[in-house]
GUVOMI-568034 format. One line per 10 residues: number of its first residue (from 0); their letters; for each residue x, y, z of C-alpha. Coordinates in steps of 0.2 Angstrom, whole numbers, plus 5000, padded with zeros to 4 digits. Layout:
BEGIN
NUM> a> X:Y:Z; ... $
//
This chain:
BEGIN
0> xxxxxxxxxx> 4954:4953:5405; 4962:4963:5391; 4948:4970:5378; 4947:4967:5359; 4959:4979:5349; 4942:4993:5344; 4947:4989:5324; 4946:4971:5328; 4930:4971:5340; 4918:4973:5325 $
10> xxxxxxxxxx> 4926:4963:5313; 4914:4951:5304; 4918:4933:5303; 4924:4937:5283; 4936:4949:5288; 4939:4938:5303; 4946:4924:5288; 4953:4935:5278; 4967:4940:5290; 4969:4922:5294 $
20> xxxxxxxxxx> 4972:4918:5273; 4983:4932:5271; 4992:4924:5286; 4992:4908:5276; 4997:4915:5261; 5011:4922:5268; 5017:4908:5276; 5015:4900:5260; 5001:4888:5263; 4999:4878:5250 $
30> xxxxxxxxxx> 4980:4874:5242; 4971:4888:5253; 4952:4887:5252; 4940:4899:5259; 4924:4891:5261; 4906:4901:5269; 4896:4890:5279; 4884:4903:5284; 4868:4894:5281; 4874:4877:5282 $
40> xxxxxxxxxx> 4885:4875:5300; 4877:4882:5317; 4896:4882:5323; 4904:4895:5312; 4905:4905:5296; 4920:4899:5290; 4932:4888:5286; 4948:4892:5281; 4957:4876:5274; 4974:4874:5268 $
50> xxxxxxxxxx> 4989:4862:5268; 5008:4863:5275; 5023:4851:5265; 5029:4845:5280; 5023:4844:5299; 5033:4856:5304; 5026:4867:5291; 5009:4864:5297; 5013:4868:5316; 5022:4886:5309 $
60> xxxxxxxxxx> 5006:4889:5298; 4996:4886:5315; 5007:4896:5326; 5010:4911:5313; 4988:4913:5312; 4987:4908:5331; 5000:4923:5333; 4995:4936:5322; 4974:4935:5329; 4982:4934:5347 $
70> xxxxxxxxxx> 4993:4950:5341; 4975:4958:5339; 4967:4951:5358; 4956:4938:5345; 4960:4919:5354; 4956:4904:5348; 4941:4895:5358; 4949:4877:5353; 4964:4872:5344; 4967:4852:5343 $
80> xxxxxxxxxx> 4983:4844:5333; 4998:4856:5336; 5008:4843:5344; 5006:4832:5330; 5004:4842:5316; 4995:4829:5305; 4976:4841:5306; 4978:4856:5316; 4962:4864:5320; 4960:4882:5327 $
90> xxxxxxxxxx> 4941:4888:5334; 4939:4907:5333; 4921:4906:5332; 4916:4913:5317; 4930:4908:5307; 4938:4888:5310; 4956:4886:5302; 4960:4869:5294; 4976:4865:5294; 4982:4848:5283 $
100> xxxxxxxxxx> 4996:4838:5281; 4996:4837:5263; 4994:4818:5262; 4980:4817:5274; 4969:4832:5266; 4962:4821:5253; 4956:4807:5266; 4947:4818:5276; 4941:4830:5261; 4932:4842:5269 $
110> xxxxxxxxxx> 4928:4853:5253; 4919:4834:5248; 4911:4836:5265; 4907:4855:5261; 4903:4854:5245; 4888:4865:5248; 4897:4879:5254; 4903:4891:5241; 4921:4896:5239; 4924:4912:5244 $
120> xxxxxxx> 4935:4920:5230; 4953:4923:5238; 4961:4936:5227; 4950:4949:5235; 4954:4941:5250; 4974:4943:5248; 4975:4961:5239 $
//
């Protein structure tokens, strides 16, 4: 079994979401959120949530922040929805990606869900 990259193997779950939202970002994700569920989720840390315009989009979104973790030895646990790309969901323990159709993103309205969890700040995320 290959081992972590050593700048990756200590990563916190923050840093962990932060190279996933500058993935996004840079795949042009539309309305990207950041939300900490420390506290609040026994499951992870973090959500990253964001939407694609089309479903091709979201399955490039996915694929572009699947390949850029996996680039650093970091796999996903669970991923769900990449055939379909209506909701793709990546598990990287710490951090879970959300990945939205943009017209189903207000029905499931996880922020809503969420709304809890503060928003983590993205412009110091993305510099």
């Amino acid at each position: 079994m290959r081992k972590l990259k050593k700048e990756y193997a200590e990563k916190s779950g923050r840093e962990l979401a932060a190279v996933c939202a500058r993935v996004a970002d840079a795949t042009k994700a539309e309305d990207l959120v950041l939300l900490d569920v420390r506290g609040l989720s026994s499951f992870t840390d973090y959500f990253v949530i964001m939407s694609g315009r089309s479903t091709r989009h979201v399955q490039g979104l996915a694929e572009a922040i699947e390949g850029e973790l996996r680039s650093k030895r970091v796999s996903s646990k669970h991923s769900e929805g990449l055939r379909d790309g209506i909701w793709v969901l990546l598990d990287f323990t710490d951090v879970v990606v959300h990945i939205f159709y943009k017209d189903k993103r207000s029905f499931y309205d996880l922020e809503g869900l969420w709304h809890d969890a503060p928003m983590v700040e993205l412009s110091e995320l993305l510099s």
